[in-house]
Kinemage of the C-alpha trace (Angstrom):
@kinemage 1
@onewidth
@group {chain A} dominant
@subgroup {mainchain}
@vectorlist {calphas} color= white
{ca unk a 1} P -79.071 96.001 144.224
{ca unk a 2} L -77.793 92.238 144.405
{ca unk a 3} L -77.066 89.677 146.692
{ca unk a 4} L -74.569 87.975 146.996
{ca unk a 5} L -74.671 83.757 147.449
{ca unk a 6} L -72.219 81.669 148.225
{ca unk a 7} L -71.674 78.127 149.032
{ca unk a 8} L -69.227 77.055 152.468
{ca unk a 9} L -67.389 74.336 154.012
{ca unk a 10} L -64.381 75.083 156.034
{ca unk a 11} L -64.003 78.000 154.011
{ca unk a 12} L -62.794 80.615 157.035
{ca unk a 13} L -60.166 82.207 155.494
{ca unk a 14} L -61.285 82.653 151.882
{ca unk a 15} L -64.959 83.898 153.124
{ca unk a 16} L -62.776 86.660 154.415
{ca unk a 17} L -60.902 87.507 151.675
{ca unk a 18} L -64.165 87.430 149.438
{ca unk a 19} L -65.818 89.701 152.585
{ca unk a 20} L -63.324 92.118 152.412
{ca unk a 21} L -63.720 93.064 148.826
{ca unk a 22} L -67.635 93.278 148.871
{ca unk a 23} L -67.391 95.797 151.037
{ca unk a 24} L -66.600 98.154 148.844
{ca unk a 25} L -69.524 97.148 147.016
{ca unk a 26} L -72.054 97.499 150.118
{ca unk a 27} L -70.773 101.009 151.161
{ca unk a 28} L -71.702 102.118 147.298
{ca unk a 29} L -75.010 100.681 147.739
{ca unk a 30} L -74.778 97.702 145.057
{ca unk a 31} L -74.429 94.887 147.161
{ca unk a 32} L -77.859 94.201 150.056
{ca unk a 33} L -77.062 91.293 151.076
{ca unk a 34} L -74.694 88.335 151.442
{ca unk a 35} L -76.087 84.751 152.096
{ca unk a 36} L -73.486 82.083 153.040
{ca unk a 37} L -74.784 78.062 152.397
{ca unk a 38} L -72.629 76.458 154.860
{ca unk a 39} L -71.953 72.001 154.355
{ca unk a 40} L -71.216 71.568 157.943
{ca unk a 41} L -68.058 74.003 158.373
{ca unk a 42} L -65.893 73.338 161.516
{ca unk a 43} L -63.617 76.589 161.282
{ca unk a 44} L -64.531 80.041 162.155
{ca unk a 45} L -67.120 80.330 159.059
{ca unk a 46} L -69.582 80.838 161.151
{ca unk a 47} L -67.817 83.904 162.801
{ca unk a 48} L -66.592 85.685 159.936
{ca unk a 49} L -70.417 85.483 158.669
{ca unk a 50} L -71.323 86.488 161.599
{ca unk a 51} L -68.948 89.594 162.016
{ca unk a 52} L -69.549 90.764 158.548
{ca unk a 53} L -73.391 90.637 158.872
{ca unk a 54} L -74.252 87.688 156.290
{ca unk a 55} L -76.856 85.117 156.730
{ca unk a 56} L -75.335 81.353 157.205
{ca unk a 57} L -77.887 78.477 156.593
{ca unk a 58} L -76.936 75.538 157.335
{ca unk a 59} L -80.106 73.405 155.811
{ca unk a 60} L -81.314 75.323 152.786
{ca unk a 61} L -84.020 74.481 149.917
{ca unk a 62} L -82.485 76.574 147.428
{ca unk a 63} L -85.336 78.116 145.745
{ca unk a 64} L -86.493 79.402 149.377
{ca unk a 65} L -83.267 80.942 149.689
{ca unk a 66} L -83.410 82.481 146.541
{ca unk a 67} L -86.818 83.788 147.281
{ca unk a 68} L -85.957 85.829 150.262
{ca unk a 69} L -82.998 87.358 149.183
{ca unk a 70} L -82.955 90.994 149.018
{ca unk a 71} L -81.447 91.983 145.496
{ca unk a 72} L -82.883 91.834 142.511
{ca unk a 73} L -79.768 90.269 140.967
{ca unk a 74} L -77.624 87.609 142.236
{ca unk a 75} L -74.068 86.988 142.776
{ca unk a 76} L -73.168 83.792 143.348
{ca unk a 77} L -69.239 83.103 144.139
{ca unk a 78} L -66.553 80.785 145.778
{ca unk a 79} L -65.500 81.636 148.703
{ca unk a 80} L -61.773 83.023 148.045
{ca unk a 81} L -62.937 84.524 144.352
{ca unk a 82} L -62.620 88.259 144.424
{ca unk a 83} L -63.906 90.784 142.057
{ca unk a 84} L -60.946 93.013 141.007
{ca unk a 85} L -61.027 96.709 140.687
{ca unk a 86} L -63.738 98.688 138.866
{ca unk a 87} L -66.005 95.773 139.314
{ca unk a 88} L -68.437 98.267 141.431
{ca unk a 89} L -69.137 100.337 138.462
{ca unk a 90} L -69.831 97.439 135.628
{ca unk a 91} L -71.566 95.466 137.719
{ca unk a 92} L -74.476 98.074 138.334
{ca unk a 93} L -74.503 99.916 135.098
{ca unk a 94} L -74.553 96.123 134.003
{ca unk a 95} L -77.375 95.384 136.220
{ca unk a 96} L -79.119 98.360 134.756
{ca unk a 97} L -78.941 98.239 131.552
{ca unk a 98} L -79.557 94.332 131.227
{ca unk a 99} L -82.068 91.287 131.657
{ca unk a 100} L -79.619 88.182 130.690
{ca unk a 101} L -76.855 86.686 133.499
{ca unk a 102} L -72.972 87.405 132.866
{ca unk a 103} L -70.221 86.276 134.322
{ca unk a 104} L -66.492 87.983 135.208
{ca unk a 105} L -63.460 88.047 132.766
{ca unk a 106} L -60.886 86.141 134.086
{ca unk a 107} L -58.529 87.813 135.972
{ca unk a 108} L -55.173 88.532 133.224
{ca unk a 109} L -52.044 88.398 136.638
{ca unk a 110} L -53.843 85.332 137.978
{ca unk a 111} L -54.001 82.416 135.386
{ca unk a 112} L -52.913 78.476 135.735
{ca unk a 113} L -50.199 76.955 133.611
{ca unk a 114} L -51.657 75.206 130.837
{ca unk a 115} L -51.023 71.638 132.522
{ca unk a 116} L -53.039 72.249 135.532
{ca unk a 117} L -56.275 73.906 133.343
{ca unk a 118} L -56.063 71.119 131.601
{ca unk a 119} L -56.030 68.030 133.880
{ca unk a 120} L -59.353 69.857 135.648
{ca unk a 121} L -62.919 70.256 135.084
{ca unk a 122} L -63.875 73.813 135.907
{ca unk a 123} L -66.906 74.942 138.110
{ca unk a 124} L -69.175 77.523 136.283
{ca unk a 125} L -68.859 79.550 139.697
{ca unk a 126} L -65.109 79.805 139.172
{ca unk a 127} L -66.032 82.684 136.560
{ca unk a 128} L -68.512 84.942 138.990
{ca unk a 129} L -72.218 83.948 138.061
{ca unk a 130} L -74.753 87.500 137.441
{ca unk a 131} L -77.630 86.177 137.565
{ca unk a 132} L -81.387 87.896 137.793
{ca unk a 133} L -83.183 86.636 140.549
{ca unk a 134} L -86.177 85.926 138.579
{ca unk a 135} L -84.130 83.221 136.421
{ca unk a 136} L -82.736 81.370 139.217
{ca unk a 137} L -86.129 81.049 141.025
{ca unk a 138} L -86.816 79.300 137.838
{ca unk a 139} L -83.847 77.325 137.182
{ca unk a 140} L -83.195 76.503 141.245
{ca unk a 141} L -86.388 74.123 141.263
{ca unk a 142} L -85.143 70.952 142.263
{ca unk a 143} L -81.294 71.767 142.462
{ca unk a 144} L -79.819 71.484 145.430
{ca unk a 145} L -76.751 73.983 145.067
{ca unk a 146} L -75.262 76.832 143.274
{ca unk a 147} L -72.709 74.867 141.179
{ca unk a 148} L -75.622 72.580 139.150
{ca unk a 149} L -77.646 75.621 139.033
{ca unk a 150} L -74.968 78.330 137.119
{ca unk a 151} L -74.599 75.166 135.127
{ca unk a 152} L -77.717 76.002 133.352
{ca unk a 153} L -76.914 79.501 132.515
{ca unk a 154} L -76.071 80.812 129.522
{ca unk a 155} L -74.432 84.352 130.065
{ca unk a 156} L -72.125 87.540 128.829
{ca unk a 157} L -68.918 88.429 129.373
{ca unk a 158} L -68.075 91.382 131.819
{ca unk a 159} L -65.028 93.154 131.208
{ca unk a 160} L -64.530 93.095 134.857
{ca unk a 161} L -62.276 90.733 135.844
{ca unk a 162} L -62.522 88.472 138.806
{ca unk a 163} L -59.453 86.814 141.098
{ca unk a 164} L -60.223 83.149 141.043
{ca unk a 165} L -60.638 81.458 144.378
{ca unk a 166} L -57.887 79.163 144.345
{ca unk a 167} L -55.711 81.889 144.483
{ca unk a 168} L -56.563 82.344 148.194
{ca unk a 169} L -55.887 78.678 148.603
{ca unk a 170} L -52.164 79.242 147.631
């Protein structure tokens, strides 16, 4: 089983979207639990957590967060990025099968004209980090969110794909 991590602000609508898809993967008994670190949101955040059953913290030390997570393997995502279908099944047979993190094949329908990939610098979290929990208790010492963290990871490919969270900004 995983859990699922995700960072917040103001992020109401794209938690949703994200929500919606992980669904799936709770029903099928892959995903525990989903814990939401929220920067001070003003929207409905805090609602759509709330409805959907996910812990929000709103002052977090990482590495305690980490610690009482459920899942033996972590997710961490944007709010808005959505695994596409089949994910379910890779994922755990993934999970199984493996000790080293992975992240999500970009999703083929859903890429950015060259000119705007370009001009940006990426976040390691717009891929989908896979991460065992054991490694990011030891890589979360002293970081102080998900973004520097994944930074440190070196990790697969899955051939499941994920939708990128700016899509869900569009």
């Amino acid at each position: 089983m995983l859990t699922v991590l995700m960072e917040t602000h103001n992020h109401e609508s794209e938690l949703a979207q994200t929500l919606s898809v992980l669904v799936s993967g709770a029903v099928q008994g892959l995903v525990s639990d989903v814990i939401l670190l929220d920067h001070g949101s003003q929207d409905g955040t805090a609602q759509v957590a709330d409805a959907a059953g996910c812990s929000l913290h709103s002052a977090w030390v990482l590495a305690d967060v980490i610690r009482r997570a459920r899942g033996e393997w972590l997710m961490l995502l944007e709010p808005g990025a959505r695994p596409a279908n089949g994910w379910i099944g890779e994922v755990g047979e993934y999970v199984a099968l493996h000790q080293k993190p992975a992240v999500f094949s970009p999703a083929r329908q859903y890429r950015q004209s060259l000119l705007k990939r370009l001009g940006r610098r990426r976040s390691p979290l717009e891929k989908g980090v896979l991460i065992p929990k054991s490694l990011a208790l030891k890589l979360a010492d002293g970081m102080t969110g998900l973004e520097p963290m994944s930074r440190k990871v070196s990790a697969s490919r899955l051939r499941a794909e994920l939708i990128p969270a700016w899509v869900a900004r569009r």
